[in-house]
N, C-alpha and C positions, 0 to 999 in steps of 0.2 A: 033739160040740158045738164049734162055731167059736170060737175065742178070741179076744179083741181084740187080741191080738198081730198073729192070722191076717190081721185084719177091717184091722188098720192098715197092717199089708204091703200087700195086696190095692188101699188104697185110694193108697198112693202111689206105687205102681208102676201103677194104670191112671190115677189122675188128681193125681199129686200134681208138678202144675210150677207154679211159681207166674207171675203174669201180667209177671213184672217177667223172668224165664226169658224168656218165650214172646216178649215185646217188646224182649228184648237193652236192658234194663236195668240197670247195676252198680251194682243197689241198695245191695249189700253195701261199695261204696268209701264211703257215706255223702258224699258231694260235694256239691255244690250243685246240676250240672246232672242226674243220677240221681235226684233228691228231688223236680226240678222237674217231670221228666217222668212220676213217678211220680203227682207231684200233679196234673197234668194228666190224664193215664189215670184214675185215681182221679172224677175230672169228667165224664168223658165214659161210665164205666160204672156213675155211679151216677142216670141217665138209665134212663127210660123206655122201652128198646131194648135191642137182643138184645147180648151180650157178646161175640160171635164179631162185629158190628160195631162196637161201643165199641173193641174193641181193633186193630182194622183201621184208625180211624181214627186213633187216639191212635202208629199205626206211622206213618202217613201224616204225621200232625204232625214228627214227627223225621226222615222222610225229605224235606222240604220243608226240613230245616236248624232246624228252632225249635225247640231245646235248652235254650235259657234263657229268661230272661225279655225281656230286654232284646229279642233275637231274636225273640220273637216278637209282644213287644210294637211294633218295627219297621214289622212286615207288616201291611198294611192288614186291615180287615173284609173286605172283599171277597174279598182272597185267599185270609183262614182258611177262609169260607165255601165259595168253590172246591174247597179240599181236602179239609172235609168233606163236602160234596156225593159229591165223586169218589168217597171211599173209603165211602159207602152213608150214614154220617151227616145225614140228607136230612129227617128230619123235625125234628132241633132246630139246624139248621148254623147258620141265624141269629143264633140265640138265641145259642146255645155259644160262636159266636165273637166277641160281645160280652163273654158271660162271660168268655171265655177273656184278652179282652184286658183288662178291668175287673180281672181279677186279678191277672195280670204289675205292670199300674201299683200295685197296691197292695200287693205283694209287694216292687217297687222301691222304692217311697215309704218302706213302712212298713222294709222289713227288709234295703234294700240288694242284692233277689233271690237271699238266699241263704237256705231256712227253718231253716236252722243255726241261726239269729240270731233268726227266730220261738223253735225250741225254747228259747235262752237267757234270752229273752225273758219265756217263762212258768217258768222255773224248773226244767224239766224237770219239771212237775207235769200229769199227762196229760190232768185239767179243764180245766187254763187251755191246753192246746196247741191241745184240742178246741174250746175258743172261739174263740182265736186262728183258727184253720181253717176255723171255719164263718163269718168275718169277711171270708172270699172267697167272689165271687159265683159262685152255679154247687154251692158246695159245701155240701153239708147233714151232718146225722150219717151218713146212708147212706155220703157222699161220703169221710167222716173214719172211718166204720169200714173202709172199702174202702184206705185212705190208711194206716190203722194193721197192718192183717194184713201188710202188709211192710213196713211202717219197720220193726213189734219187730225187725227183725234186725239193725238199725243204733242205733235208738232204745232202748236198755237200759229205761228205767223203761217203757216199754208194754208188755213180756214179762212174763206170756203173755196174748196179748191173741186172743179168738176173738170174732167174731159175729153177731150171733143168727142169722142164715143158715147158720152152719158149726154152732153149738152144738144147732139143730134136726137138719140132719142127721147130724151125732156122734148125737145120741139115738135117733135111728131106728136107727142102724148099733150100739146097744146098748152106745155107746162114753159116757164120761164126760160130763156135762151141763154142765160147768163148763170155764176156760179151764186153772185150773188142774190138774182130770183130765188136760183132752187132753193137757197139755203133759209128764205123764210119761208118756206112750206112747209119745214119742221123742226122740231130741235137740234140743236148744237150738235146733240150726241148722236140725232139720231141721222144726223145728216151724212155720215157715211157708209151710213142703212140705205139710204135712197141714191149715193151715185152709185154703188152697187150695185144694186137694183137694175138703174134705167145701163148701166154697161152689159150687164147679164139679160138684160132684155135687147138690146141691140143685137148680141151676137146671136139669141136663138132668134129674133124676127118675129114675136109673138105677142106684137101690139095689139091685135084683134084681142087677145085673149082678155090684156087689162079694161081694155073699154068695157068689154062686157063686164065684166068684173065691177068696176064702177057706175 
């Protein structure tokens, strides 16, 4: 019989990097411009479109230089569109880079472009962050769950934070059904290694693969 021990290895050794890893993000500095880009990624893959291009584009955005807000608030419409065009974001490039800049302004406006200062904002109450969040355009709960599976590693009161995407596939893999099961399967740190993981295994369907694997 395969343990969840097994089944947890299995799963973060074939798919446990998380998208802030894979986009050379240092989430873990918690900084201003890591949060931003974070928050941005966070936008673009909780779209209607495949992940392997949400994150192609959201690389594209930080190789273009728009780091921050201010930055990228700078760069005209036209140019975001450009760059998400190029990098395959072609069916909401419009859209997005309206949202994208409707956000910055209101992230300047409201919080000085640093979500530091959102967080202090609500109290560190993870209701009111999630409002605050969905207060930018572009970004819904989908947007704010994708946005929380890697802040918990900098944001203390969001840990353990999994969802519903990761917690279905935790159940399939006969792993804990709650954020707080999953999170004593493994360390603190390494716990946004594995909702990673089990969301990244959701969306390709390649549960047969970790069983064997374990």
């Amino acid at each position: 019989m395969v343990t969840r021990q097994a089944m947890v290895a299995a799963l973060l050794e074939q798919r446990g990097r998380t998208f802030c890893a894979e986009l050379a993000i240092p989430i873990g500095c918690g900084t201003p411009s890591p949060l931003f880009r974070w928050l941005c990624a966070s936008l673009l893959m909780s779209a209607r479109i495949s992940t392997d291009i949400a994150v192609k584009a959201a690389r594209a955005l930080a190789e273009a230089g728009w780091t921050t807000p201010r930055k990228m608030a700078a760069a005209s419409w036209e140019e975001r569109v450009k760059v998400l065009n190029r990098a395959g974001y072609a069916r909401y490039d419009e859209s997005t880079s309206r949202m994208l800049g409707e956000t910055c302004d209101l992230l300047i406006e409201r919080y000085r472009g640093d979500l530091r200062k959102l967080r202090a904002a609500a109290g560190r109450d993870t209701d009111t962050e999630r409002a605050h969040l969905k207060a930018f355009k572009g970004i819904g709960d989908v947007g704010v769950d994708i946005f929380f599976r890697e802040a918990q590693l900098v944001w203390d009161e969001l840990y353990p934070f999994a969802d519903k995407r990761a917690l279905e596939a935790g159940g399939r893999l006969g792993l804990p059904a709650d954020a707080a099961g999953l999170a004593r399967q493994v360390s603190r740190e390494d716990f946004p290694r594995l909702v990673a993981g089990l969301a990244r295994l959701k969306r390709a369907d390649e549960f047969e693969q970790i069983r064997q694997a374990a």
